[in-house]
C-alpha positions in Angstrom: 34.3 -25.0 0.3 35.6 -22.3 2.7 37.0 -23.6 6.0 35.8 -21.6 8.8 38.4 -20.3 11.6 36.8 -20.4 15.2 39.3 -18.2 16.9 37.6 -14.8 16.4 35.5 -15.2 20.0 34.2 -11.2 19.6 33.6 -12.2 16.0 31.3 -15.4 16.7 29.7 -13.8 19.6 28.3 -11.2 17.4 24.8 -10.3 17.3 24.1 -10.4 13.8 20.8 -8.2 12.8 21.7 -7.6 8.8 19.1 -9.1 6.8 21.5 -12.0 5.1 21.0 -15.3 6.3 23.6 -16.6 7.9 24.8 -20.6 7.4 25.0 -22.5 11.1 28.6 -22.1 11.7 29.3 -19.1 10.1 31.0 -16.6 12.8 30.4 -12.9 11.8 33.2 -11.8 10.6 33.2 -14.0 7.1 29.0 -13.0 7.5 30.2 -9.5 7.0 32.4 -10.7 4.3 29.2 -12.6 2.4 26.8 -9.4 3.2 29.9 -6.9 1.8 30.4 -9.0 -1.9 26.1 -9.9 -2.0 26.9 -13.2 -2.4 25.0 -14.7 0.7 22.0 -17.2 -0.1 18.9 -15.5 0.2 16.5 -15.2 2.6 14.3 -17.8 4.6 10.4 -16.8 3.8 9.8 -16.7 7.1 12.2 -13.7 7.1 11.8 -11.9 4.0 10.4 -8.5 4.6 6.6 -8.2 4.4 6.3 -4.5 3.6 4.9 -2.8 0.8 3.9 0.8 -0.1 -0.1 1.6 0.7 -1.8 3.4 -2.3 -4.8 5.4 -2.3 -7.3 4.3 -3.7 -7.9 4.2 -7.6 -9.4 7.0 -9.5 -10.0 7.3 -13.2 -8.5 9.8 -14.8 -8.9 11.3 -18.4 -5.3 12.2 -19.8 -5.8 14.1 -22.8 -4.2 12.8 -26.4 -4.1 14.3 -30.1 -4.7 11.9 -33.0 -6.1 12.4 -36.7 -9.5 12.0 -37.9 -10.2 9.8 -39.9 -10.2 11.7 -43.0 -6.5 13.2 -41.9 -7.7 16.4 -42.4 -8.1 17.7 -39.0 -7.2 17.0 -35.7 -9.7 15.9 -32.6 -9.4 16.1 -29.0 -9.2 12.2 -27.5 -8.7 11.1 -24.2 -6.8 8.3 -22.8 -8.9 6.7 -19.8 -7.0 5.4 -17.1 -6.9 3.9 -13.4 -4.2 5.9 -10.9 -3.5 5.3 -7.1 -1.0 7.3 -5.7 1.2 6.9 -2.8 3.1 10.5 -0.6 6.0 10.2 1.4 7.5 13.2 3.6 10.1 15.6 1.9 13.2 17.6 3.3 12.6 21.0 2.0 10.2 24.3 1.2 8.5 24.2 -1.5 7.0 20.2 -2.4 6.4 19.1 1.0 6.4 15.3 -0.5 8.2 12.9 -2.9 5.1 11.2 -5.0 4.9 7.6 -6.0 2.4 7.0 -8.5 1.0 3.3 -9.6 -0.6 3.1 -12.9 -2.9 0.3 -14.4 -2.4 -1.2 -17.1 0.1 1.3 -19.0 1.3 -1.9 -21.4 -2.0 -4.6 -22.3 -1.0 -8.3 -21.7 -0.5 -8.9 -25.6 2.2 -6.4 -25.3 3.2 -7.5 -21.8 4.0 -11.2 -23.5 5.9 -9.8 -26.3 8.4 -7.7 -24.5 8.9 -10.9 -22.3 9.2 -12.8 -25.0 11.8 -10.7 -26.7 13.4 -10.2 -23.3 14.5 -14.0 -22.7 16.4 -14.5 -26.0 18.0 -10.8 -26.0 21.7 -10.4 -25.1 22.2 -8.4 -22.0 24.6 -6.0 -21.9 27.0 -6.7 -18.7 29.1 -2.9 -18.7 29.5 -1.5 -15.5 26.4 0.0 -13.4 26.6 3.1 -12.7 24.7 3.0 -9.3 27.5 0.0 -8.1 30.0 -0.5 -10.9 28.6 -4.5 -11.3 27.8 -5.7 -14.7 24.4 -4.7 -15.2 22.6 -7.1 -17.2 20.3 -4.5 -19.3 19.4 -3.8 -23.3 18.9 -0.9 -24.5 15.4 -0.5 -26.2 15.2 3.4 -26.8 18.5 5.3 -27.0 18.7 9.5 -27.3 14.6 9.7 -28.0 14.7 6.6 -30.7 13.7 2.9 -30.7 17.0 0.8 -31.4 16.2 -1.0 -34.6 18.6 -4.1 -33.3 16.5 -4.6 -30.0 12.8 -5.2 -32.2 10.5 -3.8 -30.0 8.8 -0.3 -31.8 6.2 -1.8 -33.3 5.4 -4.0 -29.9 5.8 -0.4 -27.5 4.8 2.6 -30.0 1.4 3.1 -28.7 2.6 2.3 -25.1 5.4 4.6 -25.6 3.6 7.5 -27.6 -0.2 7.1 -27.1 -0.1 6.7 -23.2 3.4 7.2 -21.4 4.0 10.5 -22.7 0.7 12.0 -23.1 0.4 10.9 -19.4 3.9 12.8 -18.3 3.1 15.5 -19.8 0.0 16.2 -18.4 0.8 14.8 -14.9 3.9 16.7 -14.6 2.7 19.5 -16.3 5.6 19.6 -19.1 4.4 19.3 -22.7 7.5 18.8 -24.3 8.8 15.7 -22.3 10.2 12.6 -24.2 11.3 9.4 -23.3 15.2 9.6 -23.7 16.2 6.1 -23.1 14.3 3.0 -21.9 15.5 -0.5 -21.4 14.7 -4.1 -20.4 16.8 -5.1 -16.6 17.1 -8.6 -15.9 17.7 -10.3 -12.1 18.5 -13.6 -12.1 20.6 -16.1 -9.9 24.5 -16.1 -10.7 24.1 -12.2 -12.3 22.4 -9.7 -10.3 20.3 -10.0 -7.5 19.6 -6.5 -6.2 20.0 -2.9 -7.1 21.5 -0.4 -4.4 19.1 2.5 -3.1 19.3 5.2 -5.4 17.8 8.1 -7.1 17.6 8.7 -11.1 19.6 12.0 -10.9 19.3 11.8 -14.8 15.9 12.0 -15.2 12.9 14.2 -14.9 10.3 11.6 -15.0 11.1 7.6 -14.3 8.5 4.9 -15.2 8.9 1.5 -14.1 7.2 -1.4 -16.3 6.3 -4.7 -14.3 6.4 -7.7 -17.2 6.4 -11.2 -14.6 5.2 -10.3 -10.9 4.5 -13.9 -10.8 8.0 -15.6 -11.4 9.9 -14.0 -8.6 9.9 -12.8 -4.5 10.9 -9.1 -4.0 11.4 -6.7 -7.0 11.3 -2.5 -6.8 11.0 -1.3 -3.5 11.4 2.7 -2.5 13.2 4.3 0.5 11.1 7.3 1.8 13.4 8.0 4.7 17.6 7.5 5.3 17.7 4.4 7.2 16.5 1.0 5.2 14.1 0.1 7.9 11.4 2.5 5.7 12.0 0.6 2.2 9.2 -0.7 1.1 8.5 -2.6 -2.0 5.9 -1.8 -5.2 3.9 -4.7 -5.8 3.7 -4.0 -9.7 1.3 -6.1 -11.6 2.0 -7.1 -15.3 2.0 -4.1 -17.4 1.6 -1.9 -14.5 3.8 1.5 -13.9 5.5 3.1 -11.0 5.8 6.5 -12.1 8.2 9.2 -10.3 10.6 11.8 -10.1 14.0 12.6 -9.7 13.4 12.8 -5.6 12.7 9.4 -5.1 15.2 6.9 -3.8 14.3 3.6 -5.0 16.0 -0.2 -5.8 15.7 -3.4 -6.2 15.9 -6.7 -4.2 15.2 -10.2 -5.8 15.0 -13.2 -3.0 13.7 -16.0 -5.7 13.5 -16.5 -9.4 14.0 -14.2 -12.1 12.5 -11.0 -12.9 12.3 -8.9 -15.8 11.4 -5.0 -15.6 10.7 -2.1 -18.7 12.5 1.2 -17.5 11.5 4.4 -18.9 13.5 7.5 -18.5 12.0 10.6 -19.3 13.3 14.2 -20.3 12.0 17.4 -20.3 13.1 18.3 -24.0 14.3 16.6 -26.5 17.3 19.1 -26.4 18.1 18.1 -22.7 17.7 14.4 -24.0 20.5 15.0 -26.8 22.9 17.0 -24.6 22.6 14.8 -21.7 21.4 17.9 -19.5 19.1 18.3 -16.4 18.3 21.9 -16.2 15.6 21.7 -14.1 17.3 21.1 -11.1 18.4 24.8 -11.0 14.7 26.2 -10.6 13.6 23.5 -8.1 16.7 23.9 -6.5 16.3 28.1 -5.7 12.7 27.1 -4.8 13.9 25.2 -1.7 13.6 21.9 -3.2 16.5 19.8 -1.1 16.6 16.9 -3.0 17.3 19.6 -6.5 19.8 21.0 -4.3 21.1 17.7 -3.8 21.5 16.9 -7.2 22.5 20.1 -8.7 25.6 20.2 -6.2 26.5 16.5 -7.2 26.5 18.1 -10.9 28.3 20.7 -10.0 30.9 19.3 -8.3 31.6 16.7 -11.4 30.8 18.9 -14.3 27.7 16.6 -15.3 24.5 17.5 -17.0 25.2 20.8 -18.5 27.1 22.2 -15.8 30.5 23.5 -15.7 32.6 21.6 -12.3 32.3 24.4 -9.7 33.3 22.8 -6.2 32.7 26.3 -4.6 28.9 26.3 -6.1 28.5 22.7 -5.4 29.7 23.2 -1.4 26.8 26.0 -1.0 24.0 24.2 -2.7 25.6 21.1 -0.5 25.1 23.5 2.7 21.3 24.6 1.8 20.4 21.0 1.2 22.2 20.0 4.5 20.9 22.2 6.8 17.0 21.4 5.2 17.8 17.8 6.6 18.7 16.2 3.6 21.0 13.7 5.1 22.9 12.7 1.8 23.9 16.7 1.2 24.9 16.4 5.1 27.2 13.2 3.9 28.4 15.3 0.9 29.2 18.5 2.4 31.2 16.7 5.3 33.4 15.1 2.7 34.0 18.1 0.9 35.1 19.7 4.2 36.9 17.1 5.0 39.3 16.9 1.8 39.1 20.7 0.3 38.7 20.8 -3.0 40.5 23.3 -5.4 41.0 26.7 -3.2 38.5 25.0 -0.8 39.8 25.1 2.7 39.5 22.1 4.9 37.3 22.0 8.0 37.7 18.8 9.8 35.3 20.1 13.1 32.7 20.7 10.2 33.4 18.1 8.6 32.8 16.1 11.9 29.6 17.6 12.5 27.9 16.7 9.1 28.7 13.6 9.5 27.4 13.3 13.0 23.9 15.0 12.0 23.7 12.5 9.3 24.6 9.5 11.3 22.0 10.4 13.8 19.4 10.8 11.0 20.1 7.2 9.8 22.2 7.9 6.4 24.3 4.9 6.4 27.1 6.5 4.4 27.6 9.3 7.3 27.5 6.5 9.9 30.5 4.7 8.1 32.3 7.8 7.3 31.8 8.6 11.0 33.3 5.1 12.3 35.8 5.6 10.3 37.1 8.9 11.6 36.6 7.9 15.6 38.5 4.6 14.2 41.4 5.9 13.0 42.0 8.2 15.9 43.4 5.2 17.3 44.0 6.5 21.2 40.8 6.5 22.7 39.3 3.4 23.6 35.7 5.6 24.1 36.4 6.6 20.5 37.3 2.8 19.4 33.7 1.9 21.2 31.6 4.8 19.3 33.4 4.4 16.3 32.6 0.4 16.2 28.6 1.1 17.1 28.3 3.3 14.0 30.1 1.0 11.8 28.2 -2.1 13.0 25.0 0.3 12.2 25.8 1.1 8.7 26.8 -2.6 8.4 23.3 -3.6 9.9 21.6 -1.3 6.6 23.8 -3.3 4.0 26.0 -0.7 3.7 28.3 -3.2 1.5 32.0 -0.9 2.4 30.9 -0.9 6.3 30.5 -4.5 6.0 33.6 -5.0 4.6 35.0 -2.7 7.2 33.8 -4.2 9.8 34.7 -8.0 9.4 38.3 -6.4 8.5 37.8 -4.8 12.6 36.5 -7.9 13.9 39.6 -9.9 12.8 42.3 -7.7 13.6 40.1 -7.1 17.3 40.4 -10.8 17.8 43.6 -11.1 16.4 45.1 -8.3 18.8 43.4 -10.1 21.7 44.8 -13.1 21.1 48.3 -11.7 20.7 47.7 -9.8 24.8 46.7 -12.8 25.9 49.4 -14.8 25.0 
């Protein structure tokens, strides 16, 4: 048990608006300490966000397939019939005016729904880090560089999934005939392991399909993020064996309240070659197009030398710039902290620097709201500063921003503590 202080009066009087549930008793500042490490209980129902994404309505569509007569002597035209809803979200940038959620029925039947679950709850889980938050990640690897793994048993349960429906319907959605699945794997959220997944996009792939395998046997699951601040997330209600099937431009994660879920993640290439060398070149042509989210991506690539690309800080500051100045608040995040620091023969631009982060504090990004508190807080002199600086950090706090949380119940206590000490 944790005794609680009761001396923190700026602390306890706190209005708290984060979505943790917070104990009777429990001042702010170790609230902000609970929302910062995840570890708070979950949610009351009564609280638990309501929100889900609204389809359109369901159409059939006929995705084209090739398989062999009978005779193996020829091949005939089949088609692969299927039920689609889709789902369009607004889009910083020229050329796709949207980001494109699409739901699709029945991708896995409930005989092979039941035996990836069945294989799923005696598999080891793999606990390396994450690389959306560096946690252990509690995943297995089922397909690895374009192959089942042999290990995990699950080919002859996902083949025809895999090869006579995923891909035939990637590559004639997305209009890319060589696409393969590169890597797919089995995630696992359960109480005392992981609970959620951080908002993200899935910079490595072209084309991300996510399976649901227990919709019954939990609260929450995938949810997307159409806009920067978390009051737009809203989550996918995904239907044994159903899909969510996107691209690279939406951000999307996951929050468990109750149970345990299990989910089947597809990611998706556009070649086999980009799937060996671990490359995304189509961010390039997207990203001269105008696309902000490409230009996004391509400067994070840039900038670490991922995906094909050579490190370039220079390249990765203008592709920065074009995405930040389309409104794509996570370039304006990036670009600030590249002014900020210089990088290489980079020249520093702190008034720059400042601005970015302002745009993208006012535009809800939570990361340019921290970054901002943190430069008005460590000015130090200005108690107009110390105010502003505080507001913004209590707002990227109130999104689940888990360093602003931190950050702030470290402010809280050293407030209190340097109140205490004047008025003594």
């Amino acid at each position: 048990s944790v005794q609680i202080a009761t001396s923190r009066p700026r602390a306890a009087n706190c209005l708290l608006k984060t979505r943790v549930h917070v104990p009777v008793g429990v001042d702010a500042f170790v609230c902000w300490l609970l929302a910062a490490c995840m570890v708070a209980p979950p949610l009351p129902r009564a609280q638990k966000p309501a929100k889900y994404v609204e389809f359109g309505a369901f159409r059939f569509m006929h995705v084209p397939l090739k398989k062999k007569s009978l005779d193996d002597a020829a091949r005939v035209n089949f088609t692969w019939r299927c039920e689609e809803a889709e789902a369009c979200f607004p889009k910083p940038g020229a050329v796709v005016q949207d980001r494109r959620l699409r739901l699709l029925k029945s991708l896995l039947t409930a005989a092979e729904v039941q035996a990836v679950l069945a294989r799923a709850r005696v598999l080891e889980f793999s606990q390396d880090t994450d690389s959306v938050d560096r946690l252990p990640a509690y995943e297995c690897i089922v397909m690895e560089s374009g192959k089942f793994v042999p290990e995990v048993g699950l080919e002859s349960v996902l083949s025809d999934a895999v090869y006579g429906r995923l891909l035939p319907y990637i590559r004639w959605r997305y209009n890319c005939p060589s696409a393969v699945v590169c890597q797919a794997l089995l995630r696992r959220y359960r109480p005392q392991e992981r609970r959620a997944l951080p908002t993200h996009f899935d910079v490595q792939a072209f084309v991300t399909a996510v399976v649901g395998l227990n919709a019954g046997e939990f609260e929450g699951g995938l949810y997307v993020q159409v806009e920067p601040h978390v009051s737009s997330q809203a989550f996918v209600a995904l239907t044994e064996g159903s899909a969510a099937v996107h691209q690279y431009d939406l951000q999307h994660g996951v929050r468990v309240f109750g149970g345990v879920r299990y989910s089947l993640v597809f990611w998706v290439k556009d070649t086999i070659k980009s799937c060996l060398e671990d490359a995304s070149p189509w961010y390039q042509e997207r990203a001269e197009l105008g696309d902000a989210d490409a230009q996004l991506n391509l400067a994070g690539c840039l900038e670490q030398g991922l995906a094909g690309h050579s490190r370039d800080p220079a390249l990765a500051r203008g592709w920065y710039r074009k995405a930040a100045e389309a409104g794509q608040t996570q370039a304006q995040v990036a670009l600030a902290r590249l002014l900020r620091r210089g990088r290489g023969d980079l020249p520093t631009d702190q008034l720059g620097a400042l601005h970015w982060w302002r745009r993208a504090a006012a535009g809800g990004e939570a990361a340019g709201q921290r970054q901002l508190a943190h430069e008005l807080l460590a000015c130090g002199w200005a108690s107009e500063r110390e105010e502003e600086g505080e507001r913004w950090l209590r707002e990227a706090a109130e999104q689940d921003d888990r360093i602003a949380c931190r950050e702030l119940a470290k402010w809280l206590a050293a407030s209190d503590a340097s109140g205490a000490s004047g008025a003594s």
